[in-house]
C-alpha positions as CSV (number, residue, x, y, z in Angstrom):
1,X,-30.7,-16.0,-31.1
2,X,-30.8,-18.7,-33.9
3,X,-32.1,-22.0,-32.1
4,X,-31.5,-25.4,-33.4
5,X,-31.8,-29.2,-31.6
6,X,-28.3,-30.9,-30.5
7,X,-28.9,-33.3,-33.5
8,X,-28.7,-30.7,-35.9
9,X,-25.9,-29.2,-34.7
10,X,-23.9,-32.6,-34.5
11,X,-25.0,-33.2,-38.3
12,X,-23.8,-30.1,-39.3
13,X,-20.0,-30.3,-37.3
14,X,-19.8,-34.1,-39.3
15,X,-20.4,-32.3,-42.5
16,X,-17.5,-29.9,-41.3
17,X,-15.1,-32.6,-40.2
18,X,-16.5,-36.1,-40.2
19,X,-16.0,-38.5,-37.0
20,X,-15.4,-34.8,-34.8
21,X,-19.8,-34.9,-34.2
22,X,-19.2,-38.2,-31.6
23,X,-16.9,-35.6,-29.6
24,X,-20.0,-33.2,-29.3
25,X,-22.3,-36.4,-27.2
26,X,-20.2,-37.4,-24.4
27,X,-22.9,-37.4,-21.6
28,X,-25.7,-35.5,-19.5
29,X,-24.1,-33.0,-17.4
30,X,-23.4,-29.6,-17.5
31,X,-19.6,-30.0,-17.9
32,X,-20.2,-32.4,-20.9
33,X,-22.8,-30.1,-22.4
34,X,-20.3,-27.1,-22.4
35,X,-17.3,-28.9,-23.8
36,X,-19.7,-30.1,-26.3
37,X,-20.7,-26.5,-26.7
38,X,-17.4,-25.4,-27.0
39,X,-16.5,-28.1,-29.7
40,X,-19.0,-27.2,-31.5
41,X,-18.4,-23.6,-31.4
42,X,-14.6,-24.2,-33.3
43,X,-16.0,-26.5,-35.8
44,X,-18.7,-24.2,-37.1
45,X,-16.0,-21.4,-37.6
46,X,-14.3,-23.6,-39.8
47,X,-17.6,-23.8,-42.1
48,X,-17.9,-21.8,-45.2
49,X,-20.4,-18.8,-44.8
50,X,-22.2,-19.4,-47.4
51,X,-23.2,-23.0,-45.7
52,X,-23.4,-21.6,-42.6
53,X,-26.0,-18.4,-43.7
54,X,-28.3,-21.0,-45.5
55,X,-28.5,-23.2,-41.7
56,X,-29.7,-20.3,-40.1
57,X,-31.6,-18.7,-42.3
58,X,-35.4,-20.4,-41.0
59,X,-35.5,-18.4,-37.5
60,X,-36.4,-20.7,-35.1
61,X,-37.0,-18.9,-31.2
62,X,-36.8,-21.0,-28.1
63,X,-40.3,-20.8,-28.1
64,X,-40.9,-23.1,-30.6
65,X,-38.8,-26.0,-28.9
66,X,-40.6,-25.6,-25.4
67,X,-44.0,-27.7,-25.1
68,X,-47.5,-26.7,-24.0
69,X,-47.8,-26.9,-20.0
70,X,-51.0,-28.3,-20.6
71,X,-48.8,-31.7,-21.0
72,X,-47.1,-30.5,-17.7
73,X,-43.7,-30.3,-19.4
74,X,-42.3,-26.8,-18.9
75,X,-38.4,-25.6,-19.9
76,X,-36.3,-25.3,-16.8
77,X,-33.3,-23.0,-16.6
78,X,-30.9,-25.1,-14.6
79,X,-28.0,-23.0,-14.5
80,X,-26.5,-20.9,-16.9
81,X,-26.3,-22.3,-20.1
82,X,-28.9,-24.9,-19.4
83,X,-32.3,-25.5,-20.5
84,X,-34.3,-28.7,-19.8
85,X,-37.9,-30.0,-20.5
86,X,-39.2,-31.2,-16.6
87,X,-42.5,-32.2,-15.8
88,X,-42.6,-29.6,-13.0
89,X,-46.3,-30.0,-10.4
90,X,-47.9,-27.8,-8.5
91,X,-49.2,-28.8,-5.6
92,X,-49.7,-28.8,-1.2
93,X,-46.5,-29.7,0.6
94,X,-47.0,-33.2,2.2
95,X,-45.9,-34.0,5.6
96,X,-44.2,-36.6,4.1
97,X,-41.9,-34.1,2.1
98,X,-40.8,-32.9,5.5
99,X,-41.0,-29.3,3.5
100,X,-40.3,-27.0,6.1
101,X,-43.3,-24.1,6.7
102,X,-40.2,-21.9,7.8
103,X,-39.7,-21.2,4.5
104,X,-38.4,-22.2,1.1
105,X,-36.3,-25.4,1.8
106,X,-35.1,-27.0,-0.6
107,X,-34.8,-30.6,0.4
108,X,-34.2,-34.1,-1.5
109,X,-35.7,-37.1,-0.7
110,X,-32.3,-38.4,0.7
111,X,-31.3,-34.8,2.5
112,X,-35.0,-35.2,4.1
113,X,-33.7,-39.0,5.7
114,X,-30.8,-37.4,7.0
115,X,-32.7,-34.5,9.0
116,X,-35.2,-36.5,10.4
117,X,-32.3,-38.9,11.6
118,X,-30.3,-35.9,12.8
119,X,-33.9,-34.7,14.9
120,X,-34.6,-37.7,16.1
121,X,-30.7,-38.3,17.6
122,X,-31.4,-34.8,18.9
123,X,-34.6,-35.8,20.5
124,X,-37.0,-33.2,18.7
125,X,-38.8,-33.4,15.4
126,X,-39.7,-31.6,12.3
127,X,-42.4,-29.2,12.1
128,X,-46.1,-30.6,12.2
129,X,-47.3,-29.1,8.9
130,X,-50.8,-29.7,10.3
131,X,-54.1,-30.1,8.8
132,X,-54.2,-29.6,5.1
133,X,-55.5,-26.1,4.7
134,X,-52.6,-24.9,6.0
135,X,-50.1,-26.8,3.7
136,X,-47.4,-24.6,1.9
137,X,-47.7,-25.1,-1.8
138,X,-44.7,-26.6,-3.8
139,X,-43.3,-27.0,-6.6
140,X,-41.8,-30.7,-7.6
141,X,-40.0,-32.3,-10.0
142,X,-37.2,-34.9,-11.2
143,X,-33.7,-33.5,-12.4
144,X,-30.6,-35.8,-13.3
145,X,-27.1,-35.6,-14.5
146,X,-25.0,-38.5,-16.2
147,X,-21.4,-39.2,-16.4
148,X,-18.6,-36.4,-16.4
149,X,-19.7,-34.1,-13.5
150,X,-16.8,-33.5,-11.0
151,X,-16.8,-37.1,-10.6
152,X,-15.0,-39.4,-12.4
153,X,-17.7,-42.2,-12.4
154,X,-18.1,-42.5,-16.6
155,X,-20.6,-45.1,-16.2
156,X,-22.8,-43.1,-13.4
157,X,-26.5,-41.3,-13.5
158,X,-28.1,-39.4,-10.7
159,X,-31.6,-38.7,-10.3
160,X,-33.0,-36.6,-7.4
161,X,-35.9,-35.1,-6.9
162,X,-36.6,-31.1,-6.3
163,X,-39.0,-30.0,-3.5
164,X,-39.4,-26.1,-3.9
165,X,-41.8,-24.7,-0.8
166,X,-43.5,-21.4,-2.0
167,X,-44.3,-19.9,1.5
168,X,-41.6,-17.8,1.6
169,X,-41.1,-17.2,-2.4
170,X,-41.7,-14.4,-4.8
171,X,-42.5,-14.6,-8.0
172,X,-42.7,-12.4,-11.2
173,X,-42.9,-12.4,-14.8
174,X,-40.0,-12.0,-17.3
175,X,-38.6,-12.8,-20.5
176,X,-35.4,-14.9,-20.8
177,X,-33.9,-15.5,-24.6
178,X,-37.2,-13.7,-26.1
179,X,-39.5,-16.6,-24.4
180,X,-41.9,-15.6,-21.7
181,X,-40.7,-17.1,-18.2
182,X,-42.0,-16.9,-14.5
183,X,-38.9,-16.4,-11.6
184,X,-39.9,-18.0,-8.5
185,X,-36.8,-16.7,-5.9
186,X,-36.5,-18.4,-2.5
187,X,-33.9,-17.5,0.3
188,X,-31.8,-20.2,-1.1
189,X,-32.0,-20.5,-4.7
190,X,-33.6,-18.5,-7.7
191,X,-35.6,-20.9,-10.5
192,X,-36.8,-19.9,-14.1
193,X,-39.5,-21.8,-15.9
194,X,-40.3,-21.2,-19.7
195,X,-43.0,-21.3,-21.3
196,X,-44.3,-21.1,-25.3
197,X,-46.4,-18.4,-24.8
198,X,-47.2,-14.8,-22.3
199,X,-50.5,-16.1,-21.8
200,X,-49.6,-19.6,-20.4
201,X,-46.6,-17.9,-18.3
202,X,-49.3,-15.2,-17.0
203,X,-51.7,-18.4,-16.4
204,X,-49.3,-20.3,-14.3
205,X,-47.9,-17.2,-12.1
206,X,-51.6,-16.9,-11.0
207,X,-51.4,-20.7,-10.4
208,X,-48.4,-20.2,-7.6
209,X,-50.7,-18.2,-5.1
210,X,-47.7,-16.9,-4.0
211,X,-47.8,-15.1,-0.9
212,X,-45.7,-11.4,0.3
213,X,-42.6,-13.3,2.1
214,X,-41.9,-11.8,5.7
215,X,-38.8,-10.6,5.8
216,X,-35.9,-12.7,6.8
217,X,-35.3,-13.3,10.3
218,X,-31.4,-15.7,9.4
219,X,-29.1,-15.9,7.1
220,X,-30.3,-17.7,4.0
221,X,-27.8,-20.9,4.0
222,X,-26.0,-21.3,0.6
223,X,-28.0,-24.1,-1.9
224,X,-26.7,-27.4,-1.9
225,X,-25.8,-28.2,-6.0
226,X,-28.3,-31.1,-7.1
227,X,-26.0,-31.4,-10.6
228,X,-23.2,-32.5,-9.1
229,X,-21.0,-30.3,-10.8
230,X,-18.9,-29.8,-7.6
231,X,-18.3,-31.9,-4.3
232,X,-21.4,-31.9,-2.3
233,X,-19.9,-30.3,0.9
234,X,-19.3,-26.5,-1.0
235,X,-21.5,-23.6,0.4
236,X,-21.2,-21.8,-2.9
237,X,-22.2,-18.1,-2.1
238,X,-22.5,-16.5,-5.5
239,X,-25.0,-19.0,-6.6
240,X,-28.0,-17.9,-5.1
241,X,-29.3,-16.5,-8.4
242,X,-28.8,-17.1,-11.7
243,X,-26.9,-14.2,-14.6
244,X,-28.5,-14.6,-17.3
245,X,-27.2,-10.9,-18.5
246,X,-25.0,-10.7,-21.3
247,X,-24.1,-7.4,-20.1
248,X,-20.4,-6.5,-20.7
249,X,-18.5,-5.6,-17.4
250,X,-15.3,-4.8,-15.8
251,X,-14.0,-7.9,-13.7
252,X,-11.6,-5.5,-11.8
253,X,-14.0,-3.3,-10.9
254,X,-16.5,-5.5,-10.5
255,X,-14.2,-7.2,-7.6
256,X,-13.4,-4.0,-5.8
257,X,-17.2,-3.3,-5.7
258,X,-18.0,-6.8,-4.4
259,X,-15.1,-6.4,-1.7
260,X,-15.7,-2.1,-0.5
261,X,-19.5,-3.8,-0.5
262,X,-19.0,-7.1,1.5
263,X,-16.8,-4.6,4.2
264,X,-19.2,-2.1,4.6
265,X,-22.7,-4.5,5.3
266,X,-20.5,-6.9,8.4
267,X,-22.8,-7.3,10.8
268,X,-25.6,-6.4,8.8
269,X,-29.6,-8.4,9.2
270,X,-30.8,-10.9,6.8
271,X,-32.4,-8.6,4.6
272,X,-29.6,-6.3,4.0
273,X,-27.4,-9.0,2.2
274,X,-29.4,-9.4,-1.0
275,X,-27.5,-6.6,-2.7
276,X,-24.1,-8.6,-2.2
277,X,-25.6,-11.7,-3.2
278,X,-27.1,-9.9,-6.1
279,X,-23.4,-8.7,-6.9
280,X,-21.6,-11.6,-6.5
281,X,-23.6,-13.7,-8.5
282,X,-22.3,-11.7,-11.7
283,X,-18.9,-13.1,-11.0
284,X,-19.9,-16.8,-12.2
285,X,-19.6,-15.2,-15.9
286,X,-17.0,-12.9,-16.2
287,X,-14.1,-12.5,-18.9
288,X,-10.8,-12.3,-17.4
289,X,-9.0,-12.2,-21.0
290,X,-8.7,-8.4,-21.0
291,X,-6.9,-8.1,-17.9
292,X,-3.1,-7.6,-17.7
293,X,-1.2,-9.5,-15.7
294,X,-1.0,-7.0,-12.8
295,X,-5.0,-6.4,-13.3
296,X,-5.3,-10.1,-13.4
297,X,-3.4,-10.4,-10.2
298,X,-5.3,-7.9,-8.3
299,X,-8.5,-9.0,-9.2
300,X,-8.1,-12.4,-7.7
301,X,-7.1,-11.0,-4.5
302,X,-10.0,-9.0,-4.6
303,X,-12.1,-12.2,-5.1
304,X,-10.4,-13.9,-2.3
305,X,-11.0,-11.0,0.5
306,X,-14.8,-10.6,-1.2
307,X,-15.1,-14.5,-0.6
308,X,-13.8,-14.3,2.8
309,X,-16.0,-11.8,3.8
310,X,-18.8,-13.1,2.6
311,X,-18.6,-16.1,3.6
312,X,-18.0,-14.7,7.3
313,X,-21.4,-12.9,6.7
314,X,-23.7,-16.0,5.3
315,X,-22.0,-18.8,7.1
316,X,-20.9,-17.0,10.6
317,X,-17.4,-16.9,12.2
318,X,-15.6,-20.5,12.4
319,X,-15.5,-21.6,16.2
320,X,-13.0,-24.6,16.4
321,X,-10.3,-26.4,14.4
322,X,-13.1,-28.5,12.5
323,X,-14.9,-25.2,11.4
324,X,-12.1,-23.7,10.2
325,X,-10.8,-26.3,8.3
326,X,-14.4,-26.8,6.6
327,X,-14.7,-23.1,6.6
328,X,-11.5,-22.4,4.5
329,X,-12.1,-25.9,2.3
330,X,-15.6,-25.5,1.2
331,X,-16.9,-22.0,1.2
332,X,-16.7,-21.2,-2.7
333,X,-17.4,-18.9,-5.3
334,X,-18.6,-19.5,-8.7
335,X,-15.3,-17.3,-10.9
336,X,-15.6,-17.6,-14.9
337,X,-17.4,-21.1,-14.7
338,X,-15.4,-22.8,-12.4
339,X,-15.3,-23.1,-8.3
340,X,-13.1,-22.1,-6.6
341,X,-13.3,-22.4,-2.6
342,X,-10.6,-20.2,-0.1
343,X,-7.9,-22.5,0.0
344,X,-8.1,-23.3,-3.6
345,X,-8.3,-19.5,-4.6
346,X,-5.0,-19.3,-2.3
347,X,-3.1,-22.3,-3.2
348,X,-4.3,-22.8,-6.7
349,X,-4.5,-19.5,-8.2
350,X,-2.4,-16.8,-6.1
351,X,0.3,-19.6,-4.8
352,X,0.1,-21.6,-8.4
353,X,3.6,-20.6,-9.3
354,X,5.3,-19.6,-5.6
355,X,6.8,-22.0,-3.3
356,X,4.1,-24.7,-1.3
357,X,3.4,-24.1,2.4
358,X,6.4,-26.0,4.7
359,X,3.6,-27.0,7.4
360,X,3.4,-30.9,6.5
361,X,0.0,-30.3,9.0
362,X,-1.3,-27.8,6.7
363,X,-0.6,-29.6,3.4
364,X,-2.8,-32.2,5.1
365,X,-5.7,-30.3,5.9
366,X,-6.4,-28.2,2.9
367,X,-8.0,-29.9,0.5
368,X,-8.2,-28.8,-3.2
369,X,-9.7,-29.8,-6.4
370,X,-6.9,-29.9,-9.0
371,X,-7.9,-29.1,-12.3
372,X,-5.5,-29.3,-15.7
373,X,-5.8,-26.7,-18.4
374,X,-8.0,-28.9,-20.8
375,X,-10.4,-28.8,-17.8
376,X,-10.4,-24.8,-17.1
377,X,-10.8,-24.2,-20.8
378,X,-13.4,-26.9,-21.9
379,X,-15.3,-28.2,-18.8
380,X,-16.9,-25.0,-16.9
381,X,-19.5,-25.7,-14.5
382,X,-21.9,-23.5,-16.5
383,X,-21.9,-21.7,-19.5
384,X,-19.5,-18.2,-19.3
385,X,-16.9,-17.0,-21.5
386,X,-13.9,-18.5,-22.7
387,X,-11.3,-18.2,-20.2
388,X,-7.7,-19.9,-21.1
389,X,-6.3,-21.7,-18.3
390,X,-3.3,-18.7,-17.5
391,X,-6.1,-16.8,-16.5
392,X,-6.9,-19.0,-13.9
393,X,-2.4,-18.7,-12.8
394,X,-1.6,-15.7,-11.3
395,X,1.8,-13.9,-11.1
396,X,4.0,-15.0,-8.6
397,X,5.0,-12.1,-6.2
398,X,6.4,-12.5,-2.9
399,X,4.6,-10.0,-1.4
400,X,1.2,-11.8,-1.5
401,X,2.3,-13.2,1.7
402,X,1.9,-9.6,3.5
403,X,-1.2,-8.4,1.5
404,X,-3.3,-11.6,1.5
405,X,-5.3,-11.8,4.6
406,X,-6.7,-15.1,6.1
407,X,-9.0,-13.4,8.5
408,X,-7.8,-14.4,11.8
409,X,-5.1,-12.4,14.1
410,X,-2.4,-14.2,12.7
411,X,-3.3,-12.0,9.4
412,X,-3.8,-8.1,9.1
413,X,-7.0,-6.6,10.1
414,X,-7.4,-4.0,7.3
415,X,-7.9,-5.4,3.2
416,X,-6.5,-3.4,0.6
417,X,-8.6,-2.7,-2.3
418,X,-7.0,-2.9,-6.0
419,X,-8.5,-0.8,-8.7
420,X,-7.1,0.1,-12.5
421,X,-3.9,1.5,-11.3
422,X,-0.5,2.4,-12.5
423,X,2.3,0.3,-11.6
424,X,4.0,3.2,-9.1
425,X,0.7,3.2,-7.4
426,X,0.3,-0.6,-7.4
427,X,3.7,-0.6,-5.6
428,X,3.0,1.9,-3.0
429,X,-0.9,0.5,-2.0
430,X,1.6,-2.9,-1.7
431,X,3.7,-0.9,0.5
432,X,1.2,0.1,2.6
433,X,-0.7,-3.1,3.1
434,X,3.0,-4.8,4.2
435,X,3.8,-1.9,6.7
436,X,-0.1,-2.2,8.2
437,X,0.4,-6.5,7.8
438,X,3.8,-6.5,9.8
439,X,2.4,-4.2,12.3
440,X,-1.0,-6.5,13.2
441,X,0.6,-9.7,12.9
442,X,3.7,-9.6,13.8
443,X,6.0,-7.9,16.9
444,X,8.7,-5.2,15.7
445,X,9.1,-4.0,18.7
446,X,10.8,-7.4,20.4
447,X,14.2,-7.7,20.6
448,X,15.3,-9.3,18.0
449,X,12.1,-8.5,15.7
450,X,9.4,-11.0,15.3
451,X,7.8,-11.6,11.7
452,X,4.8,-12.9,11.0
453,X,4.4,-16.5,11.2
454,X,3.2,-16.4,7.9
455,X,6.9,-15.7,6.4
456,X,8.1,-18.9,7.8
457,X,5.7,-21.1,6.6
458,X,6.8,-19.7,2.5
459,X,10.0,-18.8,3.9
460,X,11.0,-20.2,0.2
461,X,9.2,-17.0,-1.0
462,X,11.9,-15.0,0.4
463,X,13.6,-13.4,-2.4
464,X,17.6,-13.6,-3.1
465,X,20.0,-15.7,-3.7
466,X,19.3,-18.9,-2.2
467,X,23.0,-19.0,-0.8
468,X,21.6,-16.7,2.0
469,X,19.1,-18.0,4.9
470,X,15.6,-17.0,4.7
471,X,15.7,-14.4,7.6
472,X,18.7,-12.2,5.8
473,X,16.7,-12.4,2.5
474,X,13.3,-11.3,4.3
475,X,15.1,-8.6,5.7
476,X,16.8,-7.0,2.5
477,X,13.2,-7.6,0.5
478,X,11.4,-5.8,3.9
479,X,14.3,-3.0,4.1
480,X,12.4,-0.2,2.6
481,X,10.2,-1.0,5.6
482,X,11.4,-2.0,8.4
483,X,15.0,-0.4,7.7
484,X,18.1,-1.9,9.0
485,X,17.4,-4.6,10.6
486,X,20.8,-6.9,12.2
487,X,18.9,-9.6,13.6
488,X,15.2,-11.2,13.2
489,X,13.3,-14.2,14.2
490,X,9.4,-15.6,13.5
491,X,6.6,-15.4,15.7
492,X,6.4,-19.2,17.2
493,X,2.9,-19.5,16.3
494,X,0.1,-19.2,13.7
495,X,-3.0,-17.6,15.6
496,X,-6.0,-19.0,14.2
497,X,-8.7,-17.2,16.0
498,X,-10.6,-15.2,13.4
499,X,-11.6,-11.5,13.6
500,X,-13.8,-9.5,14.6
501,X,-14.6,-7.9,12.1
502,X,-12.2,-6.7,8.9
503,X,-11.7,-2.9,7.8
504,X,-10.7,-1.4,4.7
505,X,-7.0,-0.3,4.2
């Protein structure tokens, strides 16, 4: 890698096409920083070779940007794509932090108001740290992020400051981008820090005094984003670590992976689930340009049933309206730069060109971030590869409705799994997930039949002319299944209650 400051870069696009370089310093945050990237990226291929071979021709290594830490200053890896200089300390958790011995909280100054309010309403307290030899050691600093994160504030900066506990942390040396670096990884959140040289990384590893972490007695709750590149309320479960692999992989396979794996460790201890997160965290980068729209199709249901899992795993099993709806609203993952939560990978990308729910109720309650196509293509949440916005629009295809599965007994209980398959074999997997679908959720055996409830809420799905009512057309497009059928009706009812536990098809 060829290194250069953002100044140089911007001198070098306004040699290419004057007045473009102002496009390429639009703000602080991560979203700015990759359209800028981006920007940058087509106006340098517009540059002649031979002017682009003499820029790059001094080597200049990320080393050489990052300062001493004698200063303090040492290069953070934010997220993906995002290097800062941070004064980062080193030293005993305060009482006053409200740093939790438990283990590796990460807390804000604000987040720490709020739980001492909720304790106090509760009538307990936070843990008494006690005397100062046994005070945790921690890891502080200040991080901020300007105008054009998810909010549309232009005029708006954030600062917040990061409390990193090191009881329950391990720590180890690396490399990242041929500069040394020391990982520090905490049941919430993985952190890099860079440094010039091996001998000051190896210096300040010693300085952690990290200690073996006992192994995990809960689930380790997803980190709350301190760069506002998303609304605060997401429980973002591929996030735990960061990919900073440039490893070439298979997003289809990598999805049914992630799902066969997320179905097979349900019901699994604490310690058990770092493999998944380990997996899912390579989704946040993934291409999705080679995949075919049948490929492309499958490999966001996939995602979905991986998510859903997942999140049923990390965050528990939803126990009332309010849970659900947060459950379905704000568990997310992190797909080719951009969030996406359950009900937006349902409504946004599976449903983006079928027919909207008919529940007025439900159109209420799920609540989605709408993003345009300049967004999706220029404005990822972290650097990953270019994705055009199509591949974020899936196919429309009525029978999604009996193959996606919500989790709860109004759904089927059993998730197909979609490999690289030809199209006859696409069809009959689709086949067999409807048959298994109209058997769990709905009542074939009642006089007249009973569908899903599912199929009346898109009853516009229904394919056929539209001259016909919804039942006849659902029972032509489910003939091959159900056979002939004179007479059907819905289930009354959409069964919320969630599962169990889900099995493979």
């Amino acid at each position: 890698l060829c290194w250069r400051r953002d100044h140089q870069i911007s001198r070098l696009c306004e040699a290419v096409e004057p007045g473009k370089a102002q496009l390429l310093r639009s703000g602080t945050s991560i979203q700015d920083m990759e359209t800028a990237r981006r920007r940058a990226t087509a106006l340098l291929c517009k540059l002649d070779p031979v002017l682009l071979d003499e820029f790059i021709r001094m080597d200049v290594g990320l080393t050489k940007l990052l300062p001493s830490i004698d200063s303090g200053w040492i290069g953070v890896v934010e997220s993906e794509g995002r290097i800062v200089e941070r004064k980062v300390s080193l030293g005993e958790a305060r009482p006053s932090d409200a740093v939790l011995r438990t283990g590796a909280q990460l807390v804000s100054k604000s987040a720490v108001l709020r739980s001492a309010a909720d304790a106090a309403g509760r009538g307990s307290y936070l843990t008494d740290l006690g005397s100062m030899e046994d005070m945790p050691l921690a890891l502080r600093w200040k991080s901020d992020t300007g105008s054009g994160s998810w909010m549309d504030r232009p005029h708006a900066y954030f600062s917040e400051d990061f409390f990193v506990e090191l009881s329950r942390a391990k720590a180890c040396r690396t490399t990242i981008a041929d500069a040394p670096a020391v990982t520090v990884q905490t049941p919430q959140r993985q952190f890099v820090f860079l440094m010039r040289s091996a001998e000051e990384a190896n210096r300040w590893a010693s300085m952690l005094k990290v200690q073996t972490p006992s192994p995990a007695t809960a689930m380790p709750t997803p980190w709350k984003d301190r760069l506002r590149r998303w609304p605060i309320n997401r429980l973002v479960c591929n996030d735990f670590e960061l990919f900073l692999d440039n490893e070439d992989q298979d997003p289809l396979a990598l999805s049914a992976k992630l799902l066969r794996l997320a179905v097979s460790l349900q019901g699994c201890s604490p310690n058990e689930v770092e493999p998944l997160i380990s997996l899912s965290c390579k989704l946040k980068c993934v291409d999705l340009t080679p995949l075919e729209p049948q490929d492309l199709w499958c490999f966001w249901v996939n995602v979905y049933h991986s998510l859903l899992v997942q999140s049923l795993i990390v965050c528990g099993r939803p126990r009332n309206v309010r849970h659900l709806i947060s459950f379905y609203n704000n568990c997310s993952y992190l797909v080719g730069g951009h969030i996406f939560s359950l009900a937006e990978l349902e409504h946004l990308v599976l449903r983006s060109q079928m027919a909207k729910a008919s529940a007025r109720l439900m159109n209420l309650l799920v609540q989605v971030w709408r993003r345009d196509d300049k967004e999706f293509e220029e404005r990822p949440a972290l650097r990953a590869p270019y994705n055009p916005s199509s591949n974020f629009r899936c196919r429309p295809d009525w029978r999604l409705n009996l193959v996606l599965c919500a989790g709860n007994l109004a759904s089927s209980s059993r998730l197909p799994v979609f490999d690289k398959m030809s199209a006859a074999a696409f069809d009959a997997m689709m086949s067999k997930t409807m048959e298994h679908f109209l058997g769990a959720a709905g009542r074939l055996e009642k006089k007249p039949m009973q569908l899903p409830y599912v199929l009346y809420r898109f009853r516009q799905d229904a394919p056929g002319p539209p001259t016909e009512g919804h039942e006849r057309r659902w029972a032509t497009a489910l003939a091959p299944i159900l056979g002939d059928v004179d007479r059907i009706a819905y289930r009354n009812s959409y069964n919320w209650t969630m599962r169990e536990r889900l099995d493979l098809m």
